[in-house]
N, C-alpha and C positions, 0 to 999 in steps of 0.2 A: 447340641444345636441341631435341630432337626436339618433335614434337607430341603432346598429349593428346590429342586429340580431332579429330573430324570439321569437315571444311570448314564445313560447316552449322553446329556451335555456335559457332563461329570468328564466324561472319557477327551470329549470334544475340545475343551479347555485346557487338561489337565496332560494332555500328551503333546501338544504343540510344543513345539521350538521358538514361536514368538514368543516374547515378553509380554505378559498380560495377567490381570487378576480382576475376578468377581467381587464385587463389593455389592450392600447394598447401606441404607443410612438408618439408623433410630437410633433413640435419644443423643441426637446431635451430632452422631462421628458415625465413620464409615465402620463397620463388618465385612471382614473378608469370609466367602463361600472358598475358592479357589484358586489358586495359585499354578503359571502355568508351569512347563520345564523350562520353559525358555526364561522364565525371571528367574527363578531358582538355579539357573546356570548362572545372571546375569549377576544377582545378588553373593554368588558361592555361598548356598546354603540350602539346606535340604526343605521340603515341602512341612514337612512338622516345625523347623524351626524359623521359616518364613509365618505360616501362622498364628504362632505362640507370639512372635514378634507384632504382629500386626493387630491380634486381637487381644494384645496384655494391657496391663490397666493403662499406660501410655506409651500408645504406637509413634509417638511422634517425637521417643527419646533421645535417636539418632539422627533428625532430620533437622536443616541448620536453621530451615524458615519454615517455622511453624503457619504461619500468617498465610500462605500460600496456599495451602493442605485444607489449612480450614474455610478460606472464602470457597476452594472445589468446593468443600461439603453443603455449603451455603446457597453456589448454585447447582448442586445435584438436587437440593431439597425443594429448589423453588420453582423450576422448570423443566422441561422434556430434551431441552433441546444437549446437542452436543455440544460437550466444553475440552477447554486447556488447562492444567497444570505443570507448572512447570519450578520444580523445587530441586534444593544443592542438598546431597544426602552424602554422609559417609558408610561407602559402602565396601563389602571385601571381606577378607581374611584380615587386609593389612590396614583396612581401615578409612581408603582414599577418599577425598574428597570428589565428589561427580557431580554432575548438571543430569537433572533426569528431567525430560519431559514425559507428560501424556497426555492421551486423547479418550479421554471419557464418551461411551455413549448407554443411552438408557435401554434397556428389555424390559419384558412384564411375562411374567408367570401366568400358567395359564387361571391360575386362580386371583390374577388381577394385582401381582406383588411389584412392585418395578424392582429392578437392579442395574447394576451398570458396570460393562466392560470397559477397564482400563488398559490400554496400549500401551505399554513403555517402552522408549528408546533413549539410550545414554548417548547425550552430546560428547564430542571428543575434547581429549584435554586442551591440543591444537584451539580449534576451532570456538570452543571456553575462552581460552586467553586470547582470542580474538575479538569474543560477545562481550567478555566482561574481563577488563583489564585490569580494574582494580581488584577484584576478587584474586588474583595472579598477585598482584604486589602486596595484599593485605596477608597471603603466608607466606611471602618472600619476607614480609616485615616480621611478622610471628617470631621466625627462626631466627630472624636478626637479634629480635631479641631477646629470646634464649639466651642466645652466646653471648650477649655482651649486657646481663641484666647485671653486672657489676662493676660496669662500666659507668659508675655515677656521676662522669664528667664530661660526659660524651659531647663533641661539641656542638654539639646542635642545642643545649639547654644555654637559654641565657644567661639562670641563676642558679645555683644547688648550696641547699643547706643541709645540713645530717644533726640529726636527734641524736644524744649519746644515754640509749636509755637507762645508763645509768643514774643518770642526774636529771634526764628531760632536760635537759639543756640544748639550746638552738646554736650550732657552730658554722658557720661562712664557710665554702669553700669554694665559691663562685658571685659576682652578683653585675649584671648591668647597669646602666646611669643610676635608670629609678632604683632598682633595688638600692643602691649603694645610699640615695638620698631617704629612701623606708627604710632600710637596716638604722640609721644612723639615730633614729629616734630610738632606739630599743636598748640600746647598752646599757649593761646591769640589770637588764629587766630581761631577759631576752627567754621566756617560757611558751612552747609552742601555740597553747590555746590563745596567750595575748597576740602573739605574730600572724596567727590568721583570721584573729578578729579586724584585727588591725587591715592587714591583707585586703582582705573579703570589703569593709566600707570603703576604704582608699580605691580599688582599682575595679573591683566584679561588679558585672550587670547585675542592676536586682535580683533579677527570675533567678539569676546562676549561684546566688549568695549563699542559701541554704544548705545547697547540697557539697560547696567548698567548704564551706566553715565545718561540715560532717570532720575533714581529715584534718582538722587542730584539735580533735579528741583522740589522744594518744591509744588510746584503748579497744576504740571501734577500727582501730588503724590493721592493730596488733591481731582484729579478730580478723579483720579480710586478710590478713598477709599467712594466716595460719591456714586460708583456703587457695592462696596464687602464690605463686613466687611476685609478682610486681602488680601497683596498681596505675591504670592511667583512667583518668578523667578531662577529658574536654571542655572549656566552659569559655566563656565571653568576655572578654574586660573593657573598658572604656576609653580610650584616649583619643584625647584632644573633639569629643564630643562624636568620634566614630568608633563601632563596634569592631575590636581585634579579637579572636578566637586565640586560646592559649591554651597547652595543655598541661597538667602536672603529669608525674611521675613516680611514683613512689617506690621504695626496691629495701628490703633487709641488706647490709654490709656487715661488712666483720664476720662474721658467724650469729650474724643475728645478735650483736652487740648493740647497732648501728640501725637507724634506719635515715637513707636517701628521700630528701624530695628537690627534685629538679622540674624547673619552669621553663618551659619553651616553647616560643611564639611557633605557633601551628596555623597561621591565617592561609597561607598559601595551600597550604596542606588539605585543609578543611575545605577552601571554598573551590576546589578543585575535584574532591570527593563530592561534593555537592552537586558541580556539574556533570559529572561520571556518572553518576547513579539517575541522574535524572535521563542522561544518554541511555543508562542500561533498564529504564524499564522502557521507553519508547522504543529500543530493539527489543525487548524480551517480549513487548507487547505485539511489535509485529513480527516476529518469532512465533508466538502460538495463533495467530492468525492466519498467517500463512501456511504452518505444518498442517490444518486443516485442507485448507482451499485449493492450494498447489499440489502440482505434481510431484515438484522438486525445486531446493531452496539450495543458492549457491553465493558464497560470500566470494568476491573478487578485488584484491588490494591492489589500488590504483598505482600506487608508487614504483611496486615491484613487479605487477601487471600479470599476477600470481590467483589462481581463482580455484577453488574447494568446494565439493557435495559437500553441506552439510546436513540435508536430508532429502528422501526420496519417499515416494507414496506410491509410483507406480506397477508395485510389486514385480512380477516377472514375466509379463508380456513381451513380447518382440519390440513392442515401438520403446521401451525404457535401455536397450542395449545398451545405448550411448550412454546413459545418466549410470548404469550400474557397471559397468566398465573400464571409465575413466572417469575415476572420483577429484582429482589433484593434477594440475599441471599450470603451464604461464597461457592465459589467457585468451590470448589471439590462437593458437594454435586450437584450444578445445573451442572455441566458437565458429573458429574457419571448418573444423572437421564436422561440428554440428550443421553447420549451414549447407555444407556440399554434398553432402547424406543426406538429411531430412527436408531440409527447404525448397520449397518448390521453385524452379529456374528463376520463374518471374518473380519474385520476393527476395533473390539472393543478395544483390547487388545494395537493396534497400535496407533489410534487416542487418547486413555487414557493414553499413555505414550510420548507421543508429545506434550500434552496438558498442562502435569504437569508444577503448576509452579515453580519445580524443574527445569525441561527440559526447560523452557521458560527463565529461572534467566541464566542458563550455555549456550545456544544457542542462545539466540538471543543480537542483537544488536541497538543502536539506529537510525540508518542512513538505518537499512535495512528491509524488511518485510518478515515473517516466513508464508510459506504455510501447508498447512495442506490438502491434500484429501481423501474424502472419499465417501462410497455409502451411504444412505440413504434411507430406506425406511420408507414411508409415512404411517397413521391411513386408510388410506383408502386399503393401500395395494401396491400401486406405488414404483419404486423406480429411483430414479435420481443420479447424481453426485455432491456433496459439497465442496465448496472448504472455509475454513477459514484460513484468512487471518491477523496474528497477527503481528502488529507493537510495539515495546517499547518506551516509552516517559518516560524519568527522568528527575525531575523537579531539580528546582535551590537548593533542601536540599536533592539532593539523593534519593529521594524516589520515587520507580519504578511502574508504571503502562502498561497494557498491553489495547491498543484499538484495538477488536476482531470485522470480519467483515463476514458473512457466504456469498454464494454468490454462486447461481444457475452454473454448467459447463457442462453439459450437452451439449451445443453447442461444447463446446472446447473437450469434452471428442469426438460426434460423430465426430468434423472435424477429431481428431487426429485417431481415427478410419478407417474413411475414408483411408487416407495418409497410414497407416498401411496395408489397406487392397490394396490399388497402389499398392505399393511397392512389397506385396506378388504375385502378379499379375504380377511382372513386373519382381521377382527375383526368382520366389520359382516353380520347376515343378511342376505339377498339378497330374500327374500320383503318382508321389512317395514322395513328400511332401518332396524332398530332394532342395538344390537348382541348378539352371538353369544354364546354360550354361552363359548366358550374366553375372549370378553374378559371375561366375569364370574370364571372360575375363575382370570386373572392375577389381578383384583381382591382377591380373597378368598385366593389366594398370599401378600398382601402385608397381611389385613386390619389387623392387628396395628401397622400404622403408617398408617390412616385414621383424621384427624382430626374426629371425632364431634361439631356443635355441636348445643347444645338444639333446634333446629329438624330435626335430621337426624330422619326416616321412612322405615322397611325397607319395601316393600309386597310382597308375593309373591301370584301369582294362577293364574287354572287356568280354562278354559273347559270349563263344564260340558257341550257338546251337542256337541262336535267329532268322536266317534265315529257320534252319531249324523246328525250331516248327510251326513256321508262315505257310511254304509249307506242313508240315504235319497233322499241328492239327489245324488250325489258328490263327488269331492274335489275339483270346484271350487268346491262350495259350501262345503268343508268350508278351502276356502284362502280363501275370501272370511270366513269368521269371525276366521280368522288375524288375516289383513290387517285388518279393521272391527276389532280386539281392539286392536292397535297404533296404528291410527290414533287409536283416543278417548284413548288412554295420552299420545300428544306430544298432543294438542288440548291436555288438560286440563294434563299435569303434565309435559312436554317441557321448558318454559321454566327449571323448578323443580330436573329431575336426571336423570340416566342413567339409560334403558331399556334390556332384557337379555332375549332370548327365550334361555331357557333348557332348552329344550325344542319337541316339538310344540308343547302347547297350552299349557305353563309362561311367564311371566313375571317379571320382577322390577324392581323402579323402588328407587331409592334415593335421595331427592330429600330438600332441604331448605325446608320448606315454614313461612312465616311463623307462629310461637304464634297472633297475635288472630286468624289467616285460616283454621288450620288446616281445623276441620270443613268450613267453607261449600267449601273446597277438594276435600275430600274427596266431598261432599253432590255435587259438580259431577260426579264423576268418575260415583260411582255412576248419576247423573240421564242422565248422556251415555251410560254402557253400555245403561241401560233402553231409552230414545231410540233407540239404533241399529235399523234398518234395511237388511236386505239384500235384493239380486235374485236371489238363488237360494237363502236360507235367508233367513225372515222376521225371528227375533230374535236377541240376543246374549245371554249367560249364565256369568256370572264367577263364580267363589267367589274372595275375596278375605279376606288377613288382614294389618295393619299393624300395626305397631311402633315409637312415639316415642322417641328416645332419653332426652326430659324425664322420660319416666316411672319410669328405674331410670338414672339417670346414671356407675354401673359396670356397664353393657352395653355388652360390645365388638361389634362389626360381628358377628360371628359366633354372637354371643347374639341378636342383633335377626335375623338370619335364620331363627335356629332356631325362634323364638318367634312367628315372622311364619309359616311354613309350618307349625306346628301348628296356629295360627289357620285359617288358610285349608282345611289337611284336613278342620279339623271343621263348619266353614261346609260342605264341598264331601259333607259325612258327611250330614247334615240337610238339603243339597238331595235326595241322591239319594232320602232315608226320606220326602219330599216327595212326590215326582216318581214313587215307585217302582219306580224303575231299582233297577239290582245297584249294586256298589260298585268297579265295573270301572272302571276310567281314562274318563272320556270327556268 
């Protein structure tokens, strides 16, 4: 096989301690280039016999779910992007059963070739019979039944009959109601092929029929039992117009004199496995989603309050101390110790009460994911955004586990920053930090669906002297009335509702201001303009006109405006005939 690549990535691959191997894909399956030390540690086997392994006519002879191996290949062929595998291989000297995942990603040669680096890390066995629990009891069953595959009467079978293949004769040695009432028709007749024809139209679902009536041919029996010690098949039966799941059993006795078949209702069993499995791919699935995205992935059992690394990403940087340090402990102590370390003061008291698996048992749910953010800072001094990510999984006996995901946001925190800062930009005046004219005229876009209570107050206002501070002192005095104009508006009525320069020297407040507080509220505002005080213009001078909603309770927003700046012209009418100024803006 010629070479892909340069001596140097040769070296680069092939000398690490991680787990990893080169692949690339044609005609439909992977090609391994290299294998690193670190899988050749992990597999116990040396580098020749890892890729004689992998590239022999089926590399997929020792791998339990083929299905897995092949959709990788599927998406390594159809896309760039990086993927997951994650497949149960017997691996070793001694043969064990593992959980392997990886993280596939794509390279190209310089002459345009793709290939793709695999990552491997073995899930632990712990941590296995935690993801996948029936996997754990399906070779706790295995070995059960080893031992006891001559056990033909075990009592979990409701009926067992045994073939004496001497004669093919059908002998009772077990039977429930119905069997007793189906045997009962067979006396003197009693030849296996009629018993499971019989069988098979009496009790099995259609679809299941064929492949039962298979084992009343004594012959096809004899041939699978010459490749297992036992056979079992699962299949459906009918009663009382609902589907029960029943499984046979089949097993040699005597010395192979004999052969056993036992019936036994497996519905429980079945629909049980049914619900597990459909648990274990929605974890398996956010299992290889997560070993991407996250930094570190932590399963924590609610009952015992017991919480496990099950994987880490953040290789060996300072800020990963924690995660690589203490992999296993009871749960409140490694979250308390995270939080007092890493958490920034002000997010401790919140992220520790979020956390709990108090808070976790009363909020969250199975179907949905709980976020958690927080700041972070780092041993070295840095500080970033965090965000953990907690899903709940209850298994088929109730019992609740939480799978915790942490995960760098920093990006989401500055985009969302960004947008924040648009936005100020785009709605927020820049002089008085009040808002802009344009986010008044969204307001009043929309007035028509502002909800108006008796307390709501239109105020609109207008600075009488702002023309002339400008021609007498200039326009920094004439921006210091501005400014001094806005600042008494939030002193007094900030608290109360939205400010809007809507102009030069225009304003407008739309606030809802307490019935018994109203005046003295008002009385404050005027007290505080008189009040002011500037250093380069001496006084401030408002004409002001407001509008209650109490006072005409079918006044829309746009009634209260219109009625608030007639007020206020005419206020600003009678200062000028005051003052005797013109009636020039100012």
């Amino acid at each position: 096989m010629e070479p892909f690549f340069s001596q140097e990535i040769y070296d680069l691959y092939e000398n690490t301690n991680i787990p990893l191997a080169v692949y690339y894909v044609e005609n439909g399956r992977f090609w391994t280039m290299i294998v690193s030390r670190g899988v050749c540690k992990m597999y116990e086997a040396t580098k020749e016999e890892m890729l004689e392994r992998l590239n022999g006519k089926n590399p997929f002879v020792n791998i339990v779910e083929k299905e897995e191996m092949l959709q990788a290949v599927k998406i390594f062929s159809d896309n760039d992007e990086s993927y997951n595998v994650v497949f149960h291989e017997y691996i070793g000297r001694d043969r064990k059963l593992k959980t392997i995942h990886g993280i596939g990603n794509h390279e190209y040669t310089e002459d345009g070739r793709r290939y793709s680096v695999i990552r491997y890390d073995e899930i632990s066995d712990s941590s296995r019979r935690m993801l996948f629990p029936e996997e754990e009891q399906w070779i706790a069953d295995q070995q059960k039944l080893l031992n006891d595959i001559y056990d033909a009467i075990a009592r979990s079978f409701t009926s067992v009959v045994y073939i004496d293949l001497s004669d093919l004769s059908v002998n009772v040695i077990r039977l429930n109601d119905l069997g007793k009432k189906f045997m009962s028709g067979f006396a003197g007749k009693n030849c296996l092929r009629d018993v499971m024809d019989a069988y098979v139209k009496t009790f099995v679902f259609e679809e299941d029929a064929a492949e039962v009536l298979r084992y009343g041919d004594i012959d096809h029996v004899q041939k699978l039992l010459d490749r297992t010690e036992s056979i079992y098949h699962t299949y459906r039966t009918v009663r009382e117009g609902r589907i029960v799941y029943y499984r046979l059993k089949i097993a040699p006795f005597d010395n192979g004199k004999k052969i056993i078949y036992g019936f036994e209702l497996f519905d429980d069993q079945v629909r049980a496995e049914k619900k597990i499995q459909s648990e274990r791919e929605l974890q398996m699935a956010l299992l290889a989603g997560l070993s991407c995205e996250y930094e570190s992935i932590w399963i924590a059992d609610a009952a015992i309050h017991h919480a496990k690394l099950i994987r880490s990403n953040m290789g060996s940087t300072e800020s990963s101390t924690v995660m690589n340090r203490l992999r296993e402990g009871r749960y409140e102590t490694i979250v308390n110790n995270y939080i007092e370390r890493y958490v920034v003061p002000e997010d401790r008291e919140r992220v520790r009460l979020m956390t709990s698996i108090d808070n976790l048992m009363e909020n969250t749910r199975d179907d949905e994911i709980y976020y958690v953010n927080y700041c972070r800072i780092n041993p070295e001094g840095s500080k970033n955004y965090l965000q953990l990510s907690i899903m709940r999984v209850t298994d088929d006996t109730g019992e609740v586990r939480f799978v915790c995901g942490f995960r760098n946001i920093d990006a989401i925190i500055e985009e969302e920053k960004l947008k924040q800062l648009l936005y100020r930009m785009a709605h927020i005046d820049s002089m008085t930090e009040v808002n802009n004219r344009r986010s008044f005229d969204e307001l009043m876009d929309h007035s028509d669906e502002f909800d108006l209570t008796e307390e709501a107050v239109f105020f609109s206002f207008d600075l009488n002297d702002l023309k002339k501070a400008n021609d007498s002192c200039g326009h920094e005095a004439g921006d210091e009335l501005i400014k001094g104009a806005a600042g008494c508006m939030k002193e007094i009525l900030g608290k109360y509702g939205n400010i809007y320069r809507t102009g030069g020297d225009e304003f407008v407040i739309i606030a809802d201001l307490p019935v018994q507080s109203r005046d003295t509220i008002i009385k404050q505002l005027e007290d505080r303009f008189e009040s002011w005080k500037g250093s380069l213009y001496p006084s401030l001078s408002i004409s002001t006109g407001y509008v209650c909603a109490s006072d005409d309770p079918s006044m829309t927003l746009e009634d209260m405006r219109r009625k608030a700046e007639r007020i206020m012209y005419d206020q600003k009418e009678r200062y000028h005939m005051l003052t005797g100024n013109d009636n020039s803006r100012s």
